[in-house]
C-alpha positions as CSV (number, residue, x, y, z in Angstrom):
1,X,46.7,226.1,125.7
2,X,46.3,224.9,129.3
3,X,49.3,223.8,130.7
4,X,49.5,220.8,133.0
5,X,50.0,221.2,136.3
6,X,52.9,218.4,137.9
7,X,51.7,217.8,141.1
8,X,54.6,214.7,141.4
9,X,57.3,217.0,139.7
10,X,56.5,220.4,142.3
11,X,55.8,217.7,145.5
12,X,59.3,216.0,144.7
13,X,61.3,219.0,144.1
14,X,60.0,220.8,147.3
15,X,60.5,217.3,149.4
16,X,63.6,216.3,148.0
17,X,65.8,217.4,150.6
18,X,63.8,215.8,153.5
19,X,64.4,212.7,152.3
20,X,66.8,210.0,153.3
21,X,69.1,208.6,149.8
22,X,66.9,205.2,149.9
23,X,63.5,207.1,149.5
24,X,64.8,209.6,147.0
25,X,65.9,206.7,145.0
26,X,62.4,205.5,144.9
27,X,61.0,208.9,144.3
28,X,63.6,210.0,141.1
29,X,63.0,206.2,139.5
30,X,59.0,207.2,139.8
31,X,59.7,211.1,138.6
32,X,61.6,209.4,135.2
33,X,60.0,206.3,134.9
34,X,56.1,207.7,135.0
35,X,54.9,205.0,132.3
36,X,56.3,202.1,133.2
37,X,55.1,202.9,136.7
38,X,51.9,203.3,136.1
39,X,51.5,199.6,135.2
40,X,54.1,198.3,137.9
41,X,53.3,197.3,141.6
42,X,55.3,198.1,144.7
43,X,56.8,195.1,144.9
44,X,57.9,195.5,141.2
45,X,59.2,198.8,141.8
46,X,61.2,197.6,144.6
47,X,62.7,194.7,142.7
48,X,63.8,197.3,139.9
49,X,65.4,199.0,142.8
50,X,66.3,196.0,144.8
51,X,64.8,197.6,147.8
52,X,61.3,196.7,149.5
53,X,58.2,197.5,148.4
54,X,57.9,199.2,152.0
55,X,60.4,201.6,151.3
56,X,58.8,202.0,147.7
57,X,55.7,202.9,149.6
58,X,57.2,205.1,152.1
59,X,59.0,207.0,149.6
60,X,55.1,207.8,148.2
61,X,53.8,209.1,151.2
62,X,56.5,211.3,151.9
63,X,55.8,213.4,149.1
64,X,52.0,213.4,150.4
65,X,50.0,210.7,148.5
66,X,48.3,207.9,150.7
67,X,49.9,204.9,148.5
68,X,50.3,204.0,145.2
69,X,47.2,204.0,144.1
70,X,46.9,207.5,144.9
71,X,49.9,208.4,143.3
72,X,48.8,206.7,139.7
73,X,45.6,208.6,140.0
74,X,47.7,211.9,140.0
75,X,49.8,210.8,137.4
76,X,46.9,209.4,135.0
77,X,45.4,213.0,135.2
78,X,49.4,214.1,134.1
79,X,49.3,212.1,131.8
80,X,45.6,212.7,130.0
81,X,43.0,210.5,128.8
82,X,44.9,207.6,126.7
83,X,43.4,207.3,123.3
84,X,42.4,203.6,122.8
85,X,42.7,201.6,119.5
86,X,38.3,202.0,118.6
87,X,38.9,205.5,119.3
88,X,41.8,205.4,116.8
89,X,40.2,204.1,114.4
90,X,36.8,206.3,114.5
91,X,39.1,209.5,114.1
92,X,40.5,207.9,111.2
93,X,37.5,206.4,109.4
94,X,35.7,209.4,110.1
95,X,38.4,211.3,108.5
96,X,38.5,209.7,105.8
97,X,34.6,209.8,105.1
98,X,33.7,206.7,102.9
99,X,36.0,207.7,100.4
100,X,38.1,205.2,98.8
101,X,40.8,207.5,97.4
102,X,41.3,209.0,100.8
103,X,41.8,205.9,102.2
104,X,44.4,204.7,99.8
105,X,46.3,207.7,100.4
106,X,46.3,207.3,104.2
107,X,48.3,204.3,103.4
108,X,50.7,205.1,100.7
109,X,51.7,208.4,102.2
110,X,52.2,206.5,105.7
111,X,54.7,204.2,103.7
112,X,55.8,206.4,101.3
113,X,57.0,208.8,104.6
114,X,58.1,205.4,106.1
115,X,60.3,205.0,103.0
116,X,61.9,208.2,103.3
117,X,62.5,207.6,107.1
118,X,63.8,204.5,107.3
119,X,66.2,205.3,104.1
120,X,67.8,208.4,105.9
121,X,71.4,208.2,107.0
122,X,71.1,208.0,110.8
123,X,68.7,204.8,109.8
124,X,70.6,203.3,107.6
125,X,73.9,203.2,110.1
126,X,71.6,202.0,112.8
127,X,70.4,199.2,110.4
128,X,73.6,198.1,109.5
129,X,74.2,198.2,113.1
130,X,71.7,195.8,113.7
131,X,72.4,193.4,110.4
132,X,76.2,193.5,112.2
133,X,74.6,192.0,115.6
134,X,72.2,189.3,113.6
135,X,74.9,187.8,111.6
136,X,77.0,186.8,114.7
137,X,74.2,185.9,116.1
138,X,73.0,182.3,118.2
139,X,69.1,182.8,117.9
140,X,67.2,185.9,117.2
141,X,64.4,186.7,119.5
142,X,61.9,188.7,117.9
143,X,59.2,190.5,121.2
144,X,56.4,192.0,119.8
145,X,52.5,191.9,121.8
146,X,49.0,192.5,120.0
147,X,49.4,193.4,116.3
148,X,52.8,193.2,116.7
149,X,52.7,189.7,118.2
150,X,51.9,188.3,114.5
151,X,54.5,190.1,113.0
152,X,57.0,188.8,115.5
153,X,55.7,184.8,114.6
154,X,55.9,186.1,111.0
155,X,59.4,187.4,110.8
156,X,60.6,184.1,113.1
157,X,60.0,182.1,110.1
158,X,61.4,184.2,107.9
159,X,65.0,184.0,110.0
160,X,65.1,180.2,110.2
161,X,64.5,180.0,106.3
162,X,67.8,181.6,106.3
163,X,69.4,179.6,108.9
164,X,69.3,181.7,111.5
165,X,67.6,180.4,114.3
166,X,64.6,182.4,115.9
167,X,61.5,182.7,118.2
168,X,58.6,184.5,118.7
169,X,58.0,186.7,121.9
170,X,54.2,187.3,121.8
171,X,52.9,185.7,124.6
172,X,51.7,187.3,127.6
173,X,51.5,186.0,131.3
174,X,53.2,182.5,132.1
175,X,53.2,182.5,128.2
176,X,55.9,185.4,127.7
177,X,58.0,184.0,130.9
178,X,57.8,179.9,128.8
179,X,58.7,181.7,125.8
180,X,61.2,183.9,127.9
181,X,63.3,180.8,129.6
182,X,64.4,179.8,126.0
183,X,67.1,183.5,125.7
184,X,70.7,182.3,126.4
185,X,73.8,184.2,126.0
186,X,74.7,184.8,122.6
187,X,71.4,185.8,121.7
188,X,70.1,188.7,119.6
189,X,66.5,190.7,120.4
190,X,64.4,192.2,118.3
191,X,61.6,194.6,119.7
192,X,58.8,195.5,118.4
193,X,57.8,199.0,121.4
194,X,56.4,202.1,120.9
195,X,56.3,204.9,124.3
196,X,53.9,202.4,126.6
197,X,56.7,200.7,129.1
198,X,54.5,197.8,129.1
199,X,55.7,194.9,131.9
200,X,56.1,192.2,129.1
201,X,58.5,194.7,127.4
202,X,60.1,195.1,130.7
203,X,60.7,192.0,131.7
204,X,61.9,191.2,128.1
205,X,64.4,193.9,128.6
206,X,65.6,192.9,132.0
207,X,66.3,189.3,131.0
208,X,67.8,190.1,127.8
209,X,70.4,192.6,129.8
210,X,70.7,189.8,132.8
211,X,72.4,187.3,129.9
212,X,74.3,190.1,128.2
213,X,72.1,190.1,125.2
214,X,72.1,193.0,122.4
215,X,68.8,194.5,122.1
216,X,67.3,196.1,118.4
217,X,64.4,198.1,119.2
218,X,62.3,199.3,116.0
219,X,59.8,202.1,117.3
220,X,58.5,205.4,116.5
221,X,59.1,206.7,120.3
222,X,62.5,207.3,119.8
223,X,62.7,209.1,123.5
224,X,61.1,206.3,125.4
225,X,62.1,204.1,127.8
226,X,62.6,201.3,126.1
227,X,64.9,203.2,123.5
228,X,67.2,204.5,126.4
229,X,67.8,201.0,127.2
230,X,68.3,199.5,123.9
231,X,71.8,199.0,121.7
232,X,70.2,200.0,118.3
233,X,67.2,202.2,117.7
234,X,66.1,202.6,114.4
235,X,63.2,205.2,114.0
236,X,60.1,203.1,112.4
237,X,57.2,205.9,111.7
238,X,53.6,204.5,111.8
239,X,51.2,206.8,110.5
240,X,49.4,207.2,113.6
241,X,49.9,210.7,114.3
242,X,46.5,213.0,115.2
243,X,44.8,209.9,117.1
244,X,44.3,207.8,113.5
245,X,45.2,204.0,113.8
246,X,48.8,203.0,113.3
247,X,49.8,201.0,110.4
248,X,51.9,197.9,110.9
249,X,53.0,198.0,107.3
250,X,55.6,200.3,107.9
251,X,57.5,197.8,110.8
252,X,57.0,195.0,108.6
253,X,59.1,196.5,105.5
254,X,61.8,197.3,107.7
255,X,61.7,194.1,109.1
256,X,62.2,192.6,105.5
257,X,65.2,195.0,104.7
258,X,66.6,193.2,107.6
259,X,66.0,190.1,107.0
260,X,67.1,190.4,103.4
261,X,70.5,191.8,104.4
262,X,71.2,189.5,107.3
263,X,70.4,186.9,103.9
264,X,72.7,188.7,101.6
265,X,75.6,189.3,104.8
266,X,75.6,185.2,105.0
267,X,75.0,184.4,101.8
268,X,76.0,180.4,101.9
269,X,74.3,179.9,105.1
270,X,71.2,181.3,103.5
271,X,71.7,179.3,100.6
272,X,72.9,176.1,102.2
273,X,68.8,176.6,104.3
274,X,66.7,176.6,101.9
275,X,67.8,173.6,99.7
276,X,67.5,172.3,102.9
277,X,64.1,173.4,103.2
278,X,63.2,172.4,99.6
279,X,64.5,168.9,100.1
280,X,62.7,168.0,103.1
281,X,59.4,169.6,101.6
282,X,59.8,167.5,98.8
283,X,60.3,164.7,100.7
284,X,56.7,165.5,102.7
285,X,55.2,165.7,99.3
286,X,56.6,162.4,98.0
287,X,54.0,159.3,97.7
288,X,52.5,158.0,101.2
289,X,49.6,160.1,103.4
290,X,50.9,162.6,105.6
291,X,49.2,162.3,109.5
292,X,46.7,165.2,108.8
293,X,45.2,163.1,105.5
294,X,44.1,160.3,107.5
295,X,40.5,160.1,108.1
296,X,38.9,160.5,111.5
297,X,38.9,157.4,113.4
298,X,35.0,155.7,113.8
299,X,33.6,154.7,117.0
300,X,35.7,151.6,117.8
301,X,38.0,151.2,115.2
302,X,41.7,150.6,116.4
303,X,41.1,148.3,118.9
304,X,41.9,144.5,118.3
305,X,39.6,142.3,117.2
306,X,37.3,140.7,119.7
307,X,38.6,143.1,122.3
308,X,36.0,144.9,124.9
309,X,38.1,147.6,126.5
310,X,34.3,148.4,128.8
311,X,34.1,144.9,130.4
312,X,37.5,144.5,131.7
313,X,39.5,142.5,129.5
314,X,42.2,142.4,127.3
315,X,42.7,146.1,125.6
316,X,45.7,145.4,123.2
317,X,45.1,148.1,120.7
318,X,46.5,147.6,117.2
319,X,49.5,149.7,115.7
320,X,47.9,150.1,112.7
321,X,46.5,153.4,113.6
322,X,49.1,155.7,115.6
323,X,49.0,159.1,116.9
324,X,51.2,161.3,114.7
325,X,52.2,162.7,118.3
């Protein structure tokens, strides 16, 4: 086996002493924070830090690289060649050869191990950990991106049905930081991470610690980033060991044994919501046409009669036909 040679770790450890407290600061947040780095500018970096992305890049070129973007190079050889999701799922599907058998087991023993994971006694505290910090909860936020991203719409619902309130945290961009603005004290997260310190899961984190907010992280990276930051980690396996695709499966079933006891914790609350739910879908169901059942509008229609909005003149439109926005 060829071991990997730390060019960061050996440059750091023989420049360390040269440097002033400011700069190692820099330097030791790069040497344990490699990931998240590698997808941070300097000026992120120094707003970790809350020092300038000057020093951040004078901290770099004392230990010898010309700038950041020398210093990712070096670590993205540390690190090796990242497996992406097609390559994933070639290994797998090649794997698994066209046979339907195979395939089925690929699943079931992914859950099946899953199962026997999730129902272990350090889980189990850490769940009822988390089903303690839900039920006292203002809003749930649940953070998840890609794949995730639909699980974390998914399970939203599935909170407000019991009368908890909850939101989604799947955007990226401007999209995450909209979605983002909505977290107020009092708040619970939910995070959906595995071992990539991604910036939307950083940012997520940073906000939810600014307002004091309790953060539940389901992952299988249980030494990440992300889980040394978190209040509750509960270990989620995903079957996606050996470069095969991960299954989202598993995060989804332990996402329904939460659910189902934050339901059973708050039992009239949960009760009290969906009779609620049930009467006003009933009422949406009863007699009239709902806004979606109304035909499309023909060239013209809905103005008043006689009226010529092109020439000028009067263009009362009737109220016959409203927007149902």
């Amino acid at each position: 086996m060829i071991r990997k040679i730390d060019v960061y770790g050996d440059r750091l450890r023989s420049r360390a002493h040269q440097l002033t407290p400011r700069l190692l600061q820099v330097a030791s947040y790069i040497n344990e924070n490699r990931e998240a780095v590698m997808e941070q500018t300097a000026m992120e970096i120094a707003a970790v830090l809350h020092t300038s992305d000057a020093t951040v890049v004078r901290a770099i070129q004392a230990l010898g690289f010309g700038g950041l973007r020398d210093l990712k190079q070096t670590l993205e050889q540390w690190f090796g060649p990242v497996v992406t999701s097609s390559e994933k799922m070639s290994t797998t599907v090649n794997t698994l050869t066209s046979d339907v058998d195979a395939s089925i087991d690929f699943v079931l023993e992914g859950h099946q191990h899953t199962c026997a994971v999730l129902s272990e006694p350090g889980n189990r505290y850490a769940m009822a950990q988390a089903v303690s910090l839900l039920a006292q909860a203002r809003q749930v936020a649940i953070f998840g991106i890609g794949a995730s991203g639909i699980l974390a719409e998914y399970t939203s619902r599935l909170f407000s049905r019991i009368g908890l309130p909850a939101i989604p945290l799947n955007r990226t961009g401007i999209g995450l930081a909209e979605q983002l603005i909505a977290l107020q004290r009092g708040d619970v997260l939910v995070m959906m991470a595995q071992k990539s310190a991604h910036r939307e899961g950083q940012t997520t984190l940073r906000e939810a610690k600014r307002l004091g907010i309790p953060t539940i992280l389901l992952t299988n990276a249980t030494d990440s980033r992300f889980s040394k930051e978190a209040s509750v980690v509960i270990h989620v396996p995903r079957g996606g060991e050996k470069g095969k695709i991960p299954l989202h499966g598993t995060v989804l079933l332990c996402l329904e044994m939460i659910i189902l006891s934050v339901a059973s914790t708050e039992p009239q609350r949960t009760i009290k919501s969906m009779k609620r739910i049930n009467e006003l879908h009933r009422g949406l169901k009863a007699g009239g046409r709902r806004a979606d059942d109304l035909p499309p509008l023909s060239v013209g229609e809905g103005w008043g009669e006689g009226v010529k909005p092109h020439d000028g003149s009067s263009c009362t439109a009737t109220a016959s036909r409203q927007s149902p926005f």
